[in-house]
Phi, psi and omega in degrees: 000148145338020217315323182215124175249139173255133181244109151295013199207145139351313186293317180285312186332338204268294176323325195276308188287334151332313193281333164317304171303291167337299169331297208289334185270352173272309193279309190301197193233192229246345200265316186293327207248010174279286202313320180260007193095355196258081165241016189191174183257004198284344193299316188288342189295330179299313141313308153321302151343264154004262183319291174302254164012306196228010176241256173344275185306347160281354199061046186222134185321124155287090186257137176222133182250096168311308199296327208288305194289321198309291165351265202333273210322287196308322188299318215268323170303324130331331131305356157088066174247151189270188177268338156280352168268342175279307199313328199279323187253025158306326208288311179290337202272342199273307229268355172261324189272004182307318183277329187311139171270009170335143172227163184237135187282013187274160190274138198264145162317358214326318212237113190243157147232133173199183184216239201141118179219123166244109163216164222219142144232141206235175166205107194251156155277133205258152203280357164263016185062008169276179169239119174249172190251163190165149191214122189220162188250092171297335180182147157219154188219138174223135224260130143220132198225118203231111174251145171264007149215194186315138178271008162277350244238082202326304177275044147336116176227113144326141146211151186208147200211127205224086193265118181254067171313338161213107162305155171284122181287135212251151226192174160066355195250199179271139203238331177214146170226148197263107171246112194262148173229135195346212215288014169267186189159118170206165167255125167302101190235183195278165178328191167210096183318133188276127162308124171261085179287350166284293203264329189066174204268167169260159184273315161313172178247302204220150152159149209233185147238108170226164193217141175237172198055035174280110136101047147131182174300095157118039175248142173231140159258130170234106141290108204164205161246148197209152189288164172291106192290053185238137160042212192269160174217106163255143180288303171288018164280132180326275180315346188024275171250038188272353154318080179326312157353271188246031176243327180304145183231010164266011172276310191267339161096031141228163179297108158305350173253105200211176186261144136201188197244065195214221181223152186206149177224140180239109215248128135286126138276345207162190186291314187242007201233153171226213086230147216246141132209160202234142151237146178199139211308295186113014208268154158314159177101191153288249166226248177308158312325158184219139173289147172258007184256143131304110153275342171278341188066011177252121156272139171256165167226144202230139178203155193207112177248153192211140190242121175242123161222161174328303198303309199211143193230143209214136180192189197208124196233167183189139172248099149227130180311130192051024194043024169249151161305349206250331209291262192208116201214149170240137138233160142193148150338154148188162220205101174236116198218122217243127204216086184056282194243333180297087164279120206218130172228154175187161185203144171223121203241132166285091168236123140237173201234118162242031182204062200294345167288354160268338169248321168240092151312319175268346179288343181292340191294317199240005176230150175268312201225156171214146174227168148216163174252158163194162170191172163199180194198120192225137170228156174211125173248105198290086180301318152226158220293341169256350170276085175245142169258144148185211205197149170216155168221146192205130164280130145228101181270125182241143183229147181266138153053007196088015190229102199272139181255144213058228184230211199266124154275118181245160175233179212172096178224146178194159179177181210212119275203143151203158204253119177227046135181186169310357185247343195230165183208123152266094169285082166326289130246137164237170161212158217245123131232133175268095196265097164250087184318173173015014173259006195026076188243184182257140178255346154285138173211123165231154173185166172220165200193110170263107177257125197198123158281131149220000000 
């Protein structure tokens, strides 16, 4: 047996509690497993959930100690608790035994492959207000997770690589705003990835290098290209990037939900308290392709603490650019908070630009400041073990001088998931509506979307 694995990925996180259940359907006896129900994996969705939202979906190693849940699980069961009150307090027992070295004298795992397939057929509203029909491959993503020496091992060191033949498409958000200041008037628009004719683009989204316990205990270094340690990030959610939060790139004319390229360190403190930092490159856009030049020569920094218990995970994140308070700076909040059947996320974000000549030039001549407010809010709701609902919701103001341009762009999307097994996800319908005043978008959205880890 297995005592510990590290998972980068949903897909292995799935294999692996597979191999748990399994266990559990083999070992008990057949009256126990009439009596509690264990004809399915659904007991485990709270912990998965769990892992993508506050692992996973961060880009950060997921260690699972089998012997440990199976033991929590038999044990509880013998006390005669039922699977849904063992599925809700799995989350403390993962979240206590996380640091533990336990080991198994069984032959280790080193080398996972796995993936993520997304498609979609939409009938979208077109920013001229017509409707098209579209049949789309939204994204694949395929998972290589290598560790180099033991993963019990105080220095552990890892690589991990996330090669995207079809990136993901950012799809919803506002791309241009018309900013007048007394007789001026021009258009903002989002940046334009600069051609790289020396170095070419890297063909990954993510790949690293990471090592733990560097210049001491619950200290990690990741080297590489790695997500941007600013606020939440899940791989999986139905809505994926439809947040102006973290997706708009015109004010500072980058994304916080972004790819980069630098070095980052990750200190546990405790159990519960964590923290991030990043030096990074800095580049403009969203995500794939990432350049392999700095072309401006300037690094930013970025950092993120985070407070986690069994219920809600909580944090606080800041960008700064060029390492000033002055520049071009993020702050913000989040909030993820799991109440039974109920998964609740959220982020309220600060962004300014006092430094408009790196994004806008000529608007620099005549606007001082470009800001935004911004926040959104998501949920997922387990009507039944197959059946979920949920929903986002997102704000974004974007202001010139303190002077807001157009109005408040909002989004409003719900839809409704159906699950039919641990690998696969069916987004029967969702619908969209995008109210980006004076931004001329399209406002309707329907679509159904089939999603499947492997």
């Amino acid at each position: 047996m297995h005592a510990q694995k590290s998972a980068y990925s949903m897909p292995e996180v799935n294999k692996i509690l597979k191999g748990i259940h399994l266990y559990l359907s083999i070992e008990l006896s057949d009256s126990t497993k009439n009596s509690i129900g264990l004809n399915n994996m659904r007991y485990l969705n709270p912990l998965t959930n769990y892992i993508d939202y506050n692992v996973i979906g961060k880009g950060k190693v997921a260690t699972l100690n089998e012997d440990k849940i199976r033991e929590f699980i038999v044990r509880n069961l013998s006390e005669g608790k039922e699977l849904k009150q063992i599925g809700e307090s799995l989350i403390n027992e993962y979240i206590l035994q996380e640091t533990d070295d336990a080991s198994s004298d069984g032959k280790e795992d080193l080398f996972n492959i796995g993936g993520f397939f997304s498609g979609e057929m939409e009938y979208h509203q077109e920013p001229d207000g017509k409707f098209e029909l579209k049949t789309e491959m939204n994204q694949l993503r395929i998972f290589f997770a290598s560790h180099l020496n033991s993963k019990k091992a105080s220095n552990n060191v890892s690589v991990f690589a996330e090669y995207n033949p079809v990136p993901e498409e950012v799809i919803h958000q506002v791309d241009e705003a018309i900013i007048t200041k007394g007789l001026f008037r021009d258009t903002l628009q989002q940046p334009t990835l600069i051609e790289d004719e020396l170095g070419g683009v890297i063909p990954f989204e993510r790949l690293f290098v990471h090592v733990k316990n560097v210049g001491g205990k619950n200290i990690g270094l990741t080297f590489g290209q790695f997500r941007n340690p600013f606020g939440l990030w899940s791989d999986y959610t139905s809505h994926r990037n439809f947040s102006s939060t973290k997706n708009n790139v015109l004010v500072n004319g980058f994304a916080l939900k972004k790819i980069e390229l630098g070095l980052k360190l990750d200190y546990k403190i405790n159990l519960k308290w964590e923290i991030e930092a990043a030096l990074v490159n800095g580049r403009f856009g969203r995500t794939a392709p990432l350049y392999r030049d700095d072309f401006d020569g300037y690094k930013d920094f970025v950092t993120h603490i985070t407070y986690t218990n069994s219920r809600f995970t909580a944090g606080a994140s800041a960008y700064l650019s060029e390492f000033s308070f002055n520049k071009r700076t993020a702050y913000g909040i989040d909030l993820s908070y799991r109440l039974n059947k109920l998964l609740v996320s959220g982020e309220y974000v600060v962004q300014k630009n006092n430094q408009l000549g790196l994004s806008a030039s000529k608007i620099g001549l005549f606007v001082k400041q470009l800001s935004s407010n911004s926040s959104y809010l998501q949920f997922d709701y387990e009507i039944s073990p197959n059946f979920h609902l949920y929903g986002l919701y997102d704000y974004w103001k974007m202001e010139a001088d303190k002077e807001t341009v157009n109005r408040a762009a909002i989004k409003i999307f719900h839809g409704i998931k159906y699950f039919l097994n641990t690998k696969a996800r069916w987004t029967i319908l969702e619908y969209g509506y995008v109210g980006h005043k004076g931004f001329e978008k399209g406002a309707t959205h329907l679509s159904t979307q089939l999603e499947i880890n492997f």
